[in-house]
Backbone as JSON, one array per atom type, in Angstrom:
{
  "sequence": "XXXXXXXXXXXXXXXXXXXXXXXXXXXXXXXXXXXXXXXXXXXXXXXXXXXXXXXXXXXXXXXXXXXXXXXXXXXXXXXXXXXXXXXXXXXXXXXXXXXXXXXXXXXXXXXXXXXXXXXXXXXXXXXXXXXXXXXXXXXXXXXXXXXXXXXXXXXXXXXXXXXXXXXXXXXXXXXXXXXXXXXXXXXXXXXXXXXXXXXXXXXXXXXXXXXXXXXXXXXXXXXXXXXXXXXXXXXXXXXXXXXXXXXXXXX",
  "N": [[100.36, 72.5, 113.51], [103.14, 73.27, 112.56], [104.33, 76.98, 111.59], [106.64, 77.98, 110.52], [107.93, 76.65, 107.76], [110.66, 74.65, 107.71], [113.03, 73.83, 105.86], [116.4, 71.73, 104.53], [118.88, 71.5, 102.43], [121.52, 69.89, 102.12], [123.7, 73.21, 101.81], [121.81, 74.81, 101.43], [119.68, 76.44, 102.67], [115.51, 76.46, 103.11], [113.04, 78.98, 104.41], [109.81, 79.3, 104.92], [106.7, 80.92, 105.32], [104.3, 80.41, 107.73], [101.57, 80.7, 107.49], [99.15, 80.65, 105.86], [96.06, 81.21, 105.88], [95.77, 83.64, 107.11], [96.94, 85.31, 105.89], [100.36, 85.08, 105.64], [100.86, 86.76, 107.83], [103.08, 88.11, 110.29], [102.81, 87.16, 113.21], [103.83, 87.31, 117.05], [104.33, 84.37, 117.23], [105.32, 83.59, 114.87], [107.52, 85.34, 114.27], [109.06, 84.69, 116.06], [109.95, 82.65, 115.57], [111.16, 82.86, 113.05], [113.5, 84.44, 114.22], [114.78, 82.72, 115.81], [115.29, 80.8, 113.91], [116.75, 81.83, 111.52], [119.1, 82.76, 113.54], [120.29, 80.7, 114.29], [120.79, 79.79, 111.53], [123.37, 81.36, 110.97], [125.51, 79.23, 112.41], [125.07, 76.8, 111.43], [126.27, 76.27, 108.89], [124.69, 76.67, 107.34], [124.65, 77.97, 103.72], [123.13, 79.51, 101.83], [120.34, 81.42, 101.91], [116.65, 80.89, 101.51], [114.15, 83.0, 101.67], [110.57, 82.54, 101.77], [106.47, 82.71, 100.82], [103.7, 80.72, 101.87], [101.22, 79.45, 100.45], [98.6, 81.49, 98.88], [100.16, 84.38, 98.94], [103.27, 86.41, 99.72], [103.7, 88.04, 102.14], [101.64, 89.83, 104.18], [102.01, 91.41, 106.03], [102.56, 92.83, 110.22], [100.65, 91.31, 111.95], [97.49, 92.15, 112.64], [95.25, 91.08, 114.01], [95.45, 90.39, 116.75], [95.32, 92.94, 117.81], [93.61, 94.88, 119.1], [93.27, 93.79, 121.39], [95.57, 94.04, 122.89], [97.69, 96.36, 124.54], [99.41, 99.66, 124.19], [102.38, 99.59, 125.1], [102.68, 96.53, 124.9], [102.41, 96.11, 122.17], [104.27, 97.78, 121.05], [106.49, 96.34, 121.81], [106.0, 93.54, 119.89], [106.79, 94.81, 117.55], [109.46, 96.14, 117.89], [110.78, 93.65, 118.2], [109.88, 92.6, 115.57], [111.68, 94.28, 114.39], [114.14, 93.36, 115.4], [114.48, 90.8, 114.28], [114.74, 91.51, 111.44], [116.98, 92.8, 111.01], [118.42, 90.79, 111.78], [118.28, 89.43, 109.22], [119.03, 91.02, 107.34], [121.72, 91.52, 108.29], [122.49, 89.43, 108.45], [125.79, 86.4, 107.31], [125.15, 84.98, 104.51], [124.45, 84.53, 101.61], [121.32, 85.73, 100.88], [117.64, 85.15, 99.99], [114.51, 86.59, 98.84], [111.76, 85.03, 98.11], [109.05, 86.11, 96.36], [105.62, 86.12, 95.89], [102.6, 87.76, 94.56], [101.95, 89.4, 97.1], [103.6, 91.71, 99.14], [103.17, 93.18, 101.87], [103.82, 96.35, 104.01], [105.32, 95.32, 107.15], [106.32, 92.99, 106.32], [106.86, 93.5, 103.42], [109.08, 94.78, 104.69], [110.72, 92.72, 105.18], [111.59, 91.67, 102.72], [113.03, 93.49, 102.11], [114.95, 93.53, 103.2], [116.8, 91.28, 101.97], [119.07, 89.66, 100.02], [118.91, 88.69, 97.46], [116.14, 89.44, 95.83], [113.26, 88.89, 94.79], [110.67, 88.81, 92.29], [107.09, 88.18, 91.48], [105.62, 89.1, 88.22], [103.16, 90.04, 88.67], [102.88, 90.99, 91.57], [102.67, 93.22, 94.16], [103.38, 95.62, 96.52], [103.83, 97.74, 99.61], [104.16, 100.4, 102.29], [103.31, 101.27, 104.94], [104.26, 102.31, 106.86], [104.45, 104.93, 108.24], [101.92, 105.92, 108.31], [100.8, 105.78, 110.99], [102.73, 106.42, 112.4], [105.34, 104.74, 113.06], [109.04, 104.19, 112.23], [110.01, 102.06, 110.7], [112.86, 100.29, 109.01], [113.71, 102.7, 107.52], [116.08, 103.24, 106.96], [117.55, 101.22, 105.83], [116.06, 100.8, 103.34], [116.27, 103.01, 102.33], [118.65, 102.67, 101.26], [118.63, 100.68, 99.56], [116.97, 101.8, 97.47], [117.45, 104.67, 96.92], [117.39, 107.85, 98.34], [115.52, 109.36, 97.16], [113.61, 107.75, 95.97], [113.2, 106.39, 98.06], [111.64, 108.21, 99.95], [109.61, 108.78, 98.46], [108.13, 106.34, 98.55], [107.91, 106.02, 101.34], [107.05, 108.74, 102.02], [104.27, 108.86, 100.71], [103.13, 106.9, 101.34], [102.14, 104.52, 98.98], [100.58, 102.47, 97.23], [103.18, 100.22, 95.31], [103.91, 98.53, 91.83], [105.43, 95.77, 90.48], [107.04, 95.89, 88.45], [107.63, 99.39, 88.99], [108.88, 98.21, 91.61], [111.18, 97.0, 90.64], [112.89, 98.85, 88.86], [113.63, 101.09, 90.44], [115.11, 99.58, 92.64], [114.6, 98.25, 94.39], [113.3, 95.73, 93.77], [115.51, 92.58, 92.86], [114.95, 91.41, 90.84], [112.39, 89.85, 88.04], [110.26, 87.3, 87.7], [108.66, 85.05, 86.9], [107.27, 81.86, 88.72], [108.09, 79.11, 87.73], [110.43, 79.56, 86.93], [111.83, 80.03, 89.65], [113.57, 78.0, 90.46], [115.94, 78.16, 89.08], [117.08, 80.58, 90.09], [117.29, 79.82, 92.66], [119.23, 78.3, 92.1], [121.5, 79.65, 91.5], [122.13, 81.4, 93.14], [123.05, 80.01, 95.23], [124.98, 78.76, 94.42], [126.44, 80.95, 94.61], [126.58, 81.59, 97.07], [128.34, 79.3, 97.84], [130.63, 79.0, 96.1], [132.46, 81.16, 97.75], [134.23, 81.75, 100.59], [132.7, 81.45, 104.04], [133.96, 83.35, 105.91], [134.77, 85.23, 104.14], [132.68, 86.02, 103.05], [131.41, 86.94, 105.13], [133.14, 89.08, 105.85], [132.87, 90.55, 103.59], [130.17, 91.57, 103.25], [130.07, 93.09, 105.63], [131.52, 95.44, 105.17], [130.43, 96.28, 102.76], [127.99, 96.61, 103.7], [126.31, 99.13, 105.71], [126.24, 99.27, 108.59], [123.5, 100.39, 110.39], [122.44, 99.03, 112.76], [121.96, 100.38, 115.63], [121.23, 102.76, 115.82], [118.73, 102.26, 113.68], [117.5, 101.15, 115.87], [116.85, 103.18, 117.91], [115.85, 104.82, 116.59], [113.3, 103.34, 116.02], [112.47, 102.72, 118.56], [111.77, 105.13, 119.38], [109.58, 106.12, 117.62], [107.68, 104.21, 118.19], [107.14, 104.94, 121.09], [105.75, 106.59, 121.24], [103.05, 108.3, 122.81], [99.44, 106.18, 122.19], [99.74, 104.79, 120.21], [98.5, 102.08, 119.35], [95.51, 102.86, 118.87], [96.22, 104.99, 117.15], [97.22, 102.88, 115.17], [95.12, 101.03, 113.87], [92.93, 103.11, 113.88], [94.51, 103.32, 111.18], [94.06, 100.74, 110.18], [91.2, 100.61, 109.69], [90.67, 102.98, 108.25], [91.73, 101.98, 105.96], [89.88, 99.37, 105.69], [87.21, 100.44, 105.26], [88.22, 102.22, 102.93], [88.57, 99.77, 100.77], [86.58, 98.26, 100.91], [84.75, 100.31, 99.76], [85.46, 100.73, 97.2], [85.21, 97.64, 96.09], [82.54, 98.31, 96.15], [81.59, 99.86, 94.23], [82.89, 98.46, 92.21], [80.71, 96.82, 91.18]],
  "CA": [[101.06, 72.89, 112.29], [103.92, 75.02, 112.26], [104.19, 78.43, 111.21], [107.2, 78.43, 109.31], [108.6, 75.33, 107.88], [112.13, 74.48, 107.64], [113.81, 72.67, 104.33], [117.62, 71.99, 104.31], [119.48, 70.57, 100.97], [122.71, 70.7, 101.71], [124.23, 74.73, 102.35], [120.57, 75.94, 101.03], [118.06, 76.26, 103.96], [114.34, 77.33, 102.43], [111.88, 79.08, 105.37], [108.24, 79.08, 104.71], [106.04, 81.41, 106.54], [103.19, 79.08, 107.17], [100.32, 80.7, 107.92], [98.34, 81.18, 104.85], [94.91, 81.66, 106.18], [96.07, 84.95, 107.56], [98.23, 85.72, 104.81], [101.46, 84.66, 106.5], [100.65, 88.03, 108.51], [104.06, 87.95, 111.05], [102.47, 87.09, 114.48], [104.83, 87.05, 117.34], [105.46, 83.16, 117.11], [106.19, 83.23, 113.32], [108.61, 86.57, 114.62], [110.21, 84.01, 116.79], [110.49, 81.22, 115.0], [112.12, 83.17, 112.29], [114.49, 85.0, 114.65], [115.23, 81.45, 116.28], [116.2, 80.23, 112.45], [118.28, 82.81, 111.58], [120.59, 82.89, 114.08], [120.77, 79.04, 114.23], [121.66, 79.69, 110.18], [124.8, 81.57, 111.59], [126.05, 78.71, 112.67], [125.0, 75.97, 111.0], [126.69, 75.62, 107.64], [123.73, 77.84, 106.04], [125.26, 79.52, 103.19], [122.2, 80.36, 100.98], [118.58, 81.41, 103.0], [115.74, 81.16, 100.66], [112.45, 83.11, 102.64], [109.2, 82.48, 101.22], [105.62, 82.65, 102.22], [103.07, 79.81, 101.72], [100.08, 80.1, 99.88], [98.77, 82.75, 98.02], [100.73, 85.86, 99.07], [104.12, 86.4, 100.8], [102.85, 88.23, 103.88], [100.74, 91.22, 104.44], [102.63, 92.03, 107.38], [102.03, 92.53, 111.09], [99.08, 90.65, 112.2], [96.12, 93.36, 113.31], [94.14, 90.35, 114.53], [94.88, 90.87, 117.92], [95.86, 94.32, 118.2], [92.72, 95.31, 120.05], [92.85, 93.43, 122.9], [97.08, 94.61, 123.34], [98.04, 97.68, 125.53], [100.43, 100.32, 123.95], [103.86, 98.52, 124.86], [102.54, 95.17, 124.75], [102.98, 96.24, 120.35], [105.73, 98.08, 120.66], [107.3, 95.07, 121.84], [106.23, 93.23, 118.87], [107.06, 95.6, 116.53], [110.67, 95.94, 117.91], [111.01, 91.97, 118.11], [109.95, 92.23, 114.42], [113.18, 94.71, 113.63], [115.61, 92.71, 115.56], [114.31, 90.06, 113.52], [114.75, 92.25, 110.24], [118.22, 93.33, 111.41], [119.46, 89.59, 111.69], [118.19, 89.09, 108.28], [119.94, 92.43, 106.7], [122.95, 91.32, 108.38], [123.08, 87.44, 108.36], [126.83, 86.04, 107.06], [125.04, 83.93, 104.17], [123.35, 85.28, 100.62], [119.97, 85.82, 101.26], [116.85, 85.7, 98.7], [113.56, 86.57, 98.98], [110.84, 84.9, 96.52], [107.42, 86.8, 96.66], [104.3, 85.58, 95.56], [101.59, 88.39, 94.62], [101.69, 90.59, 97.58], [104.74, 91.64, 100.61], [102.93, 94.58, 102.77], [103.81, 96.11, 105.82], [106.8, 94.57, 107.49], [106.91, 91.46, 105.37], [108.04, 94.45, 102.32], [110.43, 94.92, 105.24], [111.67, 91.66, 105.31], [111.89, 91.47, 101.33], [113.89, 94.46, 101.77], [116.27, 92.97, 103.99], [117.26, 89.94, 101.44], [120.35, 90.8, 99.09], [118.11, 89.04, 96.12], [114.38, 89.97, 95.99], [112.54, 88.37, 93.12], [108.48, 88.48, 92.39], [106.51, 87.63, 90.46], [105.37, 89.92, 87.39], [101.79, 91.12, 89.49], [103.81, 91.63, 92.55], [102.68, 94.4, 94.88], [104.39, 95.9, 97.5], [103.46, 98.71, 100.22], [104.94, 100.12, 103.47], [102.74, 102.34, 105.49], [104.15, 102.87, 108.89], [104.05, 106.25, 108.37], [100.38, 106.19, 108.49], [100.89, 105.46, 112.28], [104.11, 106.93, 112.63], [106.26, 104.11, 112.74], [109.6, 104.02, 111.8], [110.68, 100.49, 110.77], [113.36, 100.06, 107.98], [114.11, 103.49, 106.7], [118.1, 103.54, 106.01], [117.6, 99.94, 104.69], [114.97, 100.95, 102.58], [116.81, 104.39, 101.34], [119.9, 101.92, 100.82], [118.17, 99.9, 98.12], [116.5, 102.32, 96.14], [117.73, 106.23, 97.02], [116.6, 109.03, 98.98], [114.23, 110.05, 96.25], [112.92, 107.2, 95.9], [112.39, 106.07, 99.53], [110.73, 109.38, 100.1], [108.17, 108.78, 97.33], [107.54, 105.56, 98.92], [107.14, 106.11, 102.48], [105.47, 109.59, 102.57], [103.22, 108.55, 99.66], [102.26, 105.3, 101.68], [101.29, 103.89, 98.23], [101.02, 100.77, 96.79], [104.01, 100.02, 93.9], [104.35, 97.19, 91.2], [106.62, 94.75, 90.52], [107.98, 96.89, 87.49], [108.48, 100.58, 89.15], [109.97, 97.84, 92.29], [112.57, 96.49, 90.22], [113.38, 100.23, 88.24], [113.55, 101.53, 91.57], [116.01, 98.76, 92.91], [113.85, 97.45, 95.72], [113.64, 94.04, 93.58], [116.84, 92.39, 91.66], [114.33, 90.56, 89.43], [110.73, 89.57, 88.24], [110.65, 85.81, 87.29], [107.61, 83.61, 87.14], [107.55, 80.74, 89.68], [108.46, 77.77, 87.14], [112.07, 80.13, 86.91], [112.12, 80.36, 90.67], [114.74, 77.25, 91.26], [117.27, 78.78, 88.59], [117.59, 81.88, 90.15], [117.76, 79.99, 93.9], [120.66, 77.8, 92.16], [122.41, 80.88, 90.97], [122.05, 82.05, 94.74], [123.26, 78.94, 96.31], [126.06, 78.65, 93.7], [127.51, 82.41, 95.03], [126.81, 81.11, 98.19], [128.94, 78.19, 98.06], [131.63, 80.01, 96.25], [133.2, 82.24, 98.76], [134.55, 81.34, 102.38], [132.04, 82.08, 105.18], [134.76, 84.56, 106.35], [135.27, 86.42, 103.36], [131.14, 86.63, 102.62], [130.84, 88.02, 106.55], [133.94, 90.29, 105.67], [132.39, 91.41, 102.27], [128.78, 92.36, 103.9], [130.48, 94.15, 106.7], [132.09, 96.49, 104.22], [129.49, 97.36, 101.76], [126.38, 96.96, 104.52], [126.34, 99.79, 106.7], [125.5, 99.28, 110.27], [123.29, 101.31, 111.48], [121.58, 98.26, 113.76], [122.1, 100.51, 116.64], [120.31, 104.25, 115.36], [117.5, 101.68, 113.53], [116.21, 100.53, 116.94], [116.83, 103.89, 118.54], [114.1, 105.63, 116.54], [112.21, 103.35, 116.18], [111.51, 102.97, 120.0], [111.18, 106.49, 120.02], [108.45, 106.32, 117.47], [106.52, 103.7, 119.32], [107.12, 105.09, 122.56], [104.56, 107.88, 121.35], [101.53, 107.54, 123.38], [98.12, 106.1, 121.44], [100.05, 103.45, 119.4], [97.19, 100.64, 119.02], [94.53, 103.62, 117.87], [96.78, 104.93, 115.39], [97.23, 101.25, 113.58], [93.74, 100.65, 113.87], [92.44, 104.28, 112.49], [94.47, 102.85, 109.31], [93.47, 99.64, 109.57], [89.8, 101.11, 109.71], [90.56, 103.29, 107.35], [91.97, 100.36, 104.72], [89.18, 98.64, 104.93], [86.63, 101.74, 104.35], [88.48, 102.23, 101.19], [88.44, 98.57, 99.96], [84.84, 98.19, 100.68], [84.2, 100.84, 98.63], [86.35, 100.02, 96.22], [83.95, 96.65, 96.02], [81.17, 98.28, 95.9], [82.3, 100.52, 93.15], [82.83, 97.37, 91.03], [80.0, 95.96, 91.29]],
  "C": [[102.03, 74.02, 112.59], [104.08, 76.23, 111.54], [105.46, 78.59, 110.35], [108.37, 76.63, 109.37], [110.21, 75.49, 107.05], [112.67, 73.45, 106.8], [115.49, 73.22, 104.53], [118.32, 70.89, 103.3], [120.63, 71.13, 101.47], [123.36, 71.94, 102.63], [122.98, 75.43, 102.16], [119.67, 75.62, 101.9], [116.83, 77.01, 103.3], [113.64, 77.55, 104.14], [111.18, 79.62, 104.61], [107.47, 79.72, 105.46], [104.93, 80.75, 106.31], [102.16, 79.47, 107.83], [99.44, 81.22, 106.94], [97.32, 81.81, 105.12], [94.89, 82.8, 106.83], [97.19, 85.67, 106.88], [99.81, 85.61, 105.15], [101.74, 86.04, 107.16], [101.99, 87.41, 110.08], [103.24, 88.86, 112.61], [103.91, 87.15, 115.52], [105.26, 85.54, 117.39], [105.96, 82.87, 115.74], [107.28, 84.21, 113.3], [109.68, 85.81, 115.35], [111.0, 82.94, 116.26], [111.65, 81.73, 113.93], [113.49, 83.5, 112.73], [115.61, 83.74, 115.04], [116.54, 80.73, 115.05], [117.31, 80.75, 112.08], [119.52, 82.77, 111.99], [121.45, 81.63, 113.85], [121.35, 79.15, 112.65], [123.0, 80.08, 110.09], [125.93, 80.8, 111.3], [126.03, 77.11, 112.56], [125.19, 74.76, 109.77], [125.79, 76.43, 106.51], [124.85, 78.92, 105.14], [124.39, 80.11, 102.14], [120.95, 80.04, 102.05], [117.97, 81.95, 102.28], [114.3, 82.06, 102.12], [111.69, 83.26, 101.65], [108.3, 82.82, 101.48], [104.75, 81.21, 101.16], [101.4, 80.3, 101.42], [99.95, 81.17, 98.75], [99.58, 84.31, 97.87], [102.3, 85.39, 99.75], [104.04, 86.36, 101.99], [102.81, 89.64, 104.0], [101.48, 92.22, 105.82], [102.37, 92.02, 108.54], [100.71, 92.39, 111.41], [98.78, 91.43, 112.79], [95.29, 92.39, 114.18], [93.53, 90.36, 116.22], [95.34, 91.97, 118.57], [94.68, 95.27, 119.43], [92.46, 95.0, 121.39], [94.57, 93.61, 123.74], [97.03, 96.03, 124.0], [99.28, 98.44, 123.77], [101.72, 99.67, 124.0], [103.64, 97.19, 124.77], [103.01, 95.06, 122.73], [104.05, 96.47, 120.35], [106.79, 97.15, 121.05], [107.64, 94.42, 120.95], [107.06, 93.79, 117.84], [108.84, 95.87, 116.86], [111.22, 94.68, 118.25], [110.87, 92.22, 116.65], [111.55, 93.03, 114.05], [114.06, 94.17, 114.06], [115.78, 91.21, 114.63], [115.12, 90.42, 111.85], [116.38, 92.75, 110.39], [119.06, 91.97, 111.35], [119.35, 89.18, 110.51], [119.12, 89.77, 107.24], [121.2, 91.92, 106.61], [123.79, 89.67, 108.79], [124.17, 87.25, 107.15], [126.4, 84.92, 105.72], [124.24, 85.27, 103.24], [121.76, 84.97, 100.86], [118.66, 85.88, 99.96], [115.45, 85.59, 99.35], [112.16, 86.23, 97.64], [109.39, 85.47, 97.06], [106.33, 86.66, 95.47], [102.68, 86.95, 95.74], [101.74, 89.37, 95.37], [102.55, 90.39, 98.86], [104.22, 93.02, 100.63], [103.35, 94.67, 103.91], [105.42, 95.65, 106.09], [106.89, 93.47, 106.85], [107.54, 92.61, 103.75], [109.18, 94.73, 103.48], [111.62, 93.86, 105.09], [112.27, 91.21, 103.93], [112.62, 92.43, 100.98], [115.14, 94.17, 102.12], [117.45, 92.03, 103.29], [118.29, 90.56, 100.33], [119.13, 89.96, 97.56], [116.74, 88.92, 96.41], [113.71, 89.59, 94.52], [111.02, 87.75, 93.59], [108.26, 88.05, 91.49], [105.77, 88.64, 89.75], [104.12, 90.9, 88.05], [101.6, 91.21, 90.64], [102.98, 92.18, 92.84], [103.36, 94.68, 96.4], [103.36, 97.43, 98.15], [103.95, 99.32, 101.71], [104.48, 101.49, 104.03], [102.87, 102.38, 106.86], [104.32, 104.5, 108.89], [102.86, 106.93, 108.58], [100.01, 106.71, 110.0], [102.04, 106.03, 112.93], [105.2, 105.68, 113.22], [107.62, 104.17, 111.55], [110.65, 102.68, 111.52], [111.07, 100.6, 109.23], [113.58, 101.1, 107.1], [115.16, 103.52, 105.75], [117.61, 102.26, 105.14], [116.73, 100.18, 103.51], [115.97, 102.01, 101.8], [118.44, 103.69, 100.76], [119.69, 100.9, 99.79], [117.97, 100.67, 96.91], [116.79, 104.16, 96.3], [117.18, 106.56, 97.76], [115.59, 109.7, 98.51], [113.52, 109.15, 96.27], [112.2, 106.41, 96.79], [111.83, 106.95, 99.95], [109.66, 109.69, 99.64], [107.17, 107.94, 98.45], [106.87, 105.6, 100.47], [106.34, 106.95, 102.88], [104.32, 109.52, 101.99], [102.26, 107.72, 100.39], [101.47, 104.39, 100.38], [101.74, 102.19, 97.51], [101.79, 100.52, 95.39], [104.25, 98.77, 93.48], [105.34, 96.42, 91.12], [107.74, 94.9, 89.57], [108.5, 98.04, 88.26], [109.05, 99.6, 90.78], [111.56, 98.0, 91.71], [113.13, 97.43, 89.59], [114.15, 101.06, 89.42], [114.97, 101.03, 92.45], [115.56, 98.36, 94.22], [113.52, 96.22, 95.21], [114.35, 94.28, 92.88], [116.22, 91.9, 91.07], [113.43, 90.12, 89.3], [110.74, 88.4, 87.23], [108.92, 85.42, 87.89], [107.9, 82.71, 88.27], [108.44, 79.94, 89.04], [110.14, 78.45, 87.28], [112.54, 80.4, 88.84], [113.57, 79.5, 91.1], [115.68, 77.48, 90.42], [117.83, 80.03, 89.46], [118.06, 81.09, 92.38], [119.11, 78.91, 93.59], [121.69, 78.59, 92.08], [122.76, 81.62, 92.26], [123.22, 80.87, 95.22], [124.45, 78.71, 96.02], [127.48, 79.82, 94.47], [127.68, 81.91, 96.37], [127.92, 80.37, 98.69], [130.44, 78.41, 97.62], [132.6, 80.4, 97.04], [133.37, 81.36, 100.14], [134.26, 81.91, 103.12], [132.5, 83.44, 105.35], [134.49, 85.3, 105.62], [133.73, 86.54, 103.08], [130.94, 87.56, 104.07], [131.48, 89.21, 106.26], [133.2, 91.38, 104.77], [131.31, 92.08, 102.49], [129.4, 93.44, 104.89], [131.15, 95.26, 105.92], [131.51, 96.84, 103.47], [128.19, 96.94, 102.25], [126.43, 97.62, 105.28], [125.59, 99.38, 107.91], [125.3, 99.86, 111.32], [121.82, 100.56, 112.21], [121.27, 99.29, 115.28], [120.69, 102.19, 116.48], [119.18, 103.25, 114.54], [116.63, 101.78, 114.99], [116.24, 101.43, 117.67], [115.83, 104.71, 117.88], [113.12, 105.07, 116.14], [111.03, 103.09, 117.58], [111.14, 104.26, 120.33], [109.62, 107.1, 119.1], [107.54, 105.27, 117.71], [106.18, 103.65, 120.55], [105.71, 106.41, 122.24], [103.31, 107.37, 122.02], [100.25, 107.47, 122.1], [98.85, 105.51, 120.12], [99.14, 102.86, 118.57], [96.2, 101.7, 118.32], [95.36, 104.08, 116.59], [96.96, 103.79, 114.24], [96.06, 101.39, 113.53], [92.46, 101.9, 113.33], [93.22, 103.77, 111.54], [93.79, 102.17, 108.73], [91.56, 99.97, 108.79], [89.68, 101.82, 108.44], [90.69, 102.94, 105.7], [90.85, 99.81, 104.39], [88.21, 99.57, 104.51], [86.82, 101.58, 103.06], [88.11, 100.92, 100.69], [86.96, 98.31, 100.18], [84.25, 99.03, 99.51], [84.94, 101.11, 97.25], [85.47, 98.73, 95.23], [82.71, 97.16, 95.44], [80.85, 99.53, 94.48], [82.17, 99.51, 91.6], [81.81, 96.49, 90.58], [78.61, 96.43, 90.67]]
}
């Protein structure tokens, strides 16, 4: 089964992150496959790119699953494969939308940050704790959606925000039910189709700043810190702690 499936109507390409049973948690072959797509959308007539995820959630973000048995740069590899990923998405020549289903943590809120429209669903959540770990993945893009005040809440807070103070915020353009999901990707596909390649690459290159080059320069410098893999993994540890007792709280 593949990991992210590929629909093309036309100028509208849909990807699918397809690994439900791990919350479409971005392993490195669903990191590749995407990167793979992408570019190939470039140059393939793509002028609207729906991303999804499959199943119940969007995607929780980078997969922890096998973080324990990785070295120090063996992640930071990943983790800067996921931003060049996140960087071709930002700055792909084609309107972009992201539909989210329940819950985008982690670098999958990266990748829903990346999309020019971002639309959830009303009990949404969102979260983006590389600061926990000291990761820096997706700052400017992040402080370029919703302010300096308000990306400052979000990342030193590390907390988890709805699908209302998202869209107040301007980290989503809109909170739509599912059944309204294929109006809003015709209304996409429509702008898409619109404009001449050229003048949509022109028009991004002029009101998207590009700072592809200072992104991936700190953030190799904050996963070059030694003791990487323990820092995710004291969160992770510490995540589930809380949600256990959280559980047992309710019960």
């Amino acid at each position: 089964m593949s990991v992210l499936i590929v629909e093309r109507q036309d100028t509208l390409k849909t990807l699918t992150l397809n690994r439900p049973e791990r919350g479409n948690a971005l392993n490195a072959e669903l990191v590749d496959a995407l990167s793979e797509e992408i570019e190939k959308s470039g140059r393939d007539g793509t002028r609207t790119l729906v991303l999804r995820g499959a199943g119940k959630v969007f995607s929780t973000g980078f997969d922890l699953k096998e973080i324990e048995s990785l070295s120090d740069s063996e992640v930071a590899h990943r983790v800067l494969n996921i931003e060049r990923m996140l960087q071709a998405v930002f700055h792909a020549p084609m309107v972009t939308v992201a539909l989210v289903r329940s819950m985008a943590f982690g670098a999958g809120a990266d990748l829903v940050c990346c999309c020019h429209r971002r639309i959830a669903t009303e009990d949404s959540r969102f979260c983006m704790p590389g600061l926990n770990f000291g990761i820096l993945l997706g700052t400017r893009r992040l402080t370029q959606r919703v302010g300096v005040d308000n990306a400052l809440g979000v990342l030193t807070d590390t907390r988890v925000f709805k699908a209302h103070e998202a869209l107040e915020m301007g980290y989503l353009t809109a909170i739509s039910a599912e059944e309204s999901w294929p109006d809003h990707i015709e209304a996409a596909k429509q702008s898409g189709d619109a404009i001449a390649k050229e003048h949509v690459s022109s028009m991004f290159e002029v009101v998207i700043p590009d700072t592809r080059q200072e992104d991936m320069a700190d953030l190799q410098a904050s996963v070059s810190e030694p003791g990487l893999v323990d820092r995710i993994l004291e969160y992770r540890d510490r995540m589930r702690a809380k949600s256990g007792k959280k559980s047992s709280q309710s019960q």
